[in-house]
N, C-alpha and C positions, 0 to 999 in steps of 0.2 A: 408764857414767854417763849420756850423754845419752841411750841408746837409752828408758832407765828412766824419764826425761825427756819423752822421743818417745811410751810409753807413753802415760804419765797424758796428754798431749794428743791424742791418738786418743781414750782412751774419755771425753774430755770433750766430745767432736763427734758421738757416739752414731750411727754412721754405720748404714747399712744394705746389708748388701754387695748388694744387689739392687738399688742403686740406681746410675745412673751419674753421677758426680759432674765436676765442673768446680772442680779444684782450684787457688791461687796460692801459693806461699812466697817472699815479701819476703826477702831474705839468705838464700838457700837454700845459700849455702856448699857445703858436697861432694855435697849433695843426699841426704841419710841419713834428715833427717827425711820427705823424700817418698816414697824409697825402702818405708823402712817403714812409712808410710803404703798402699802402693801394694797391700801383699800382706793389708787390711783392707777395700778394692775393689772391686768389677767392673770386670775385665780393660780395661772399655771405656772407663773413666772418663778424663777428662783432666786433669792433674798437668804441672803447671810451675813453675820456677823461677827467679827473677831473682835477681843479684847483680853488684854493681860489680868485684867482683876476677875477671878472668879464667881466673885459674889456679885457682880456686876452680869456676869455672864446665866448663872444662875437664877436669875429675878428676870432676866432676857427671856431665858428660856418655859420661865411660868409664866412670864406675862402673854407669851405670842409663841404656843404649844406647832402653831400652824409651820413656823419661819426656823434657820436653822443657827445655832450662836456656835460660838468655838472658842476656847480661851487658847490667843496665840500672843507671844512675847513681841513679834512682827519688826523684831529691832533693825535687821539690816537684810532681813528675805521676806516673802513670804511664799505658803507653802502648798503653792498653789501654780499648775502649769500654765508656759504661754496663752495666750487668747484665750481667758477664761470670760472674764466680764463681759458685759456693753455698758455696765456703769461702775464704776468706785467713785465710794463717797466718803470723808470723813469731815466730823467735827470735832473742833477744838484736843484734837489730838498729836498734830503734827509739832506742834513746841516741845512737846515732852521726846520727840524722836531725836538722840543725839545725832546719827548719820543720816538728815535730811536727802542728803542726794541719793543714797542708797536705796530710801525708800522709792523716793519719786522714779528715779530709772527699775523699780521693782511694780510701781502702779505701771507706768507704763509697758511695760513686759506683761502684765496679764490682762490687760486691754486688747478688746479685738480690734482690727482697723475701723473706725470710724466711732468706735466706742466714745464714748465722756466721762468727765469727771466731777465732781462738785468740791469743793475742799474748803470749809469757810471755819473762821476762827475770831472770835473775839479778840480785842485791842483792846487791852487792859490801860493802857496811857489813855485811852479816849472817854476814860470815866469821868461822868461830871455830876456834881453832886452843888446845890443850890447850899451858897454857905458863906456866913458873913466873915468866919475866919479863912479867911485864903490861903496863908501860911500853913495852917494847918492838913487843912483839906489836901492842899499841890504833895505835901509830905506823904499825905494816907495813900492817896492815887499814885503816885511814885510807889512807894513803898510795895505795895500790894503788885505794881505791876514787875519789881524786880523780887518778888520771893519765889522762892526753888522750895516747894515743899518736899518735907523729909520722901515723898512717893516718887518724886519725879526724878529722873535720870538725866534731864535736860531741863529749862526753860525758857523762855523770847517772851515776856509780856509786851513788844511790840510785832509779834507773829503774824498780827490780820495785814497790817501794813506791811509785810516780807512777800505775800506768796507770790504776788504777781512778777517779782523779781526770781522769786522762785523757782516755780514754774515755768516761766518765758522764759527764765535767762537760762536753763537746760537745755535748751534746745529740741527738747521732746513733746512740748506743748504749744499749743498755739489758743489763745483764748479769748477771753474778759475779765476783769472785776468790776464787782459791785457792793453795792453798802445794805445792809437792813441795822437800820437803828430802833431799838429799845426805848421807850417812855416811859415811865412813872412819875405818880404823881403822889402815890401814897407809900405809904414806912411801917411796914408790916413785915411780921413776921411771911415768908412764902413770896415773898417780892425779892427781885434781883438786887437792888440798892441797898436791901436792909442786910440779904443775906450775906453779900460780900461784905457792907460793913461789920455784922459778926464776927466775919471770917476773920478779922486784924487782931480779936482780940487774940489770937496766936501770936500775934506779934507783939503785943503788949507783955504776956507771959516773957520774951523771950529779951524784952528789955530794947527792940526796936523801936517802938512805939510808946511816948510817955503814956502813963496811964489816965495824969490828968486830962492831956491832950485827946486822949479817946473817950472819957465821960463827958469832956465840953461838946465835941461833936455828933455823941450818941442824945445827948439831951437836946442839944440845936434841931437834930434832924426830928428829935419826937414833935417837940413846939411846932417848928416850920410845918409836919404833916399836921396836925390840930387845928393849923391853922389856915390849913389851904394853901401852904406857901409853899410846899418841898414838891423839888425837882430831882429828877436823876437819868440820866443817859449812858448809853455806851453802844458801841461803831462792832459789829460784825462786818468781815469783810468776806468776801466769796468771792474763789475764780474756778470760771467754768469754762473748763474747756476741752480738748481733742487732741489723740497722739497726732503725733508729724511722725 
């Protein structure tokens, strides 16, 4: 799923492997999206990655010995002089930032002139899940797209649909958005649909979410996959674009 993800952001950066680039990823997480970035390249280019969770940073850093990770908090600076980059990139990390503009006039600041950005984020409202209780279903998708887990400091489960307001409306960017949508067809354990559905049952725990209401829809989604009938979707949105 994400690599397909990782995809469509590489060839929206129309790179030139001949060229050696200076790369940053905001929430660089296990470091996947650099990684595969890296083999799009010149060997010589430099790729780095910040992220506030260590153990994230840590697993970055054994997975791709080659690339450089750095565990940084990134809340309202970062720590990094003007005109560093020619690319910053981040995923699904900019909802968790409480002073979004801070950050954006901070990517912008270490952008070189002509530099880019990629910035794409899941739209948690744009989950769709094939299911003959609707009532129930519109409540889970709700639900899941307004929870603030205990890690976060911030959240916008409508976040893919902000950036282009975002970013445009700073006055420091000038760009695009675009869509890559997610299919499934099958409810398995390791699939995006299943795994978010798990995910509620935190919210069942917590008295959000009836419990009957989550075994009706865990046992529908199983049938409907048995049967060839389950569906699931969900809208990443990406804007790519260039200081002004």
């Amino acid at each position: 799923m994400k690599f397909a993800l990782f995809k469509k952001i590489t060839s929206l950066l129309e790179l030139d492997r001949n060229t050696k680039y200076k790369v940053l990823d905001i929430g660089c997480g296990q470091g996947d999206l650099l990684g595969q970035l890296s083999s799009s390249m010149d060997s010589e280019s430099y790729l780095v990655g910040i992220d506030e969770a260590e153990h994230l940073v840590e697993s970055a850093k054994e997975s791709y010995p080659n690339l450089e990770f750095h565990r940084e908090k990134f809340t309202d600076s970062l720590s990094f002089k003007d005109d560093s980059f020619e690319i910053v990139l981040s995923v699904d990390t900019l909802e968790c930032i409480p002073n979004k503009s801070a950050l954006i006039s901070e990517i912008h600041r270490i952008l070189t002139p002509g530099g880019k950005i990629v910035i794409a984020h899941w739209d948690w409202d744009t989950q769709v899940y094939n299911s003959a209780n609707k009532s129930i279903i519109r409540k889970f998708v709700a639900a899941f797209s307004d929870w603030q887990q205990d890690w976060m400091k911030a959240s916008d489960g409508q976040m893919g649909r902000r950036l282009w307001s975002l970013f445009e409306g700073s006055g420091k960017f000038k760009g695009k958005i675009v869509s890559y949508t997610l299919l499934e067809t099958e409810f398995r354990e390791g699939k995006y649909g299943f795994d978010r559905l798990r995910d509620l049952s935190s919210l069942v725990k917590n008295g959000i979410i009836e419990t009957t209401d989550y075994e009706i829809i865990c046992a529908e989604m199983q049938d409907l996959s048995d049967t060839s009938k389950y569906f699931y979707s969900i809208n990443s949105y990406i804007y790519a674009g260039e200081p002004v």
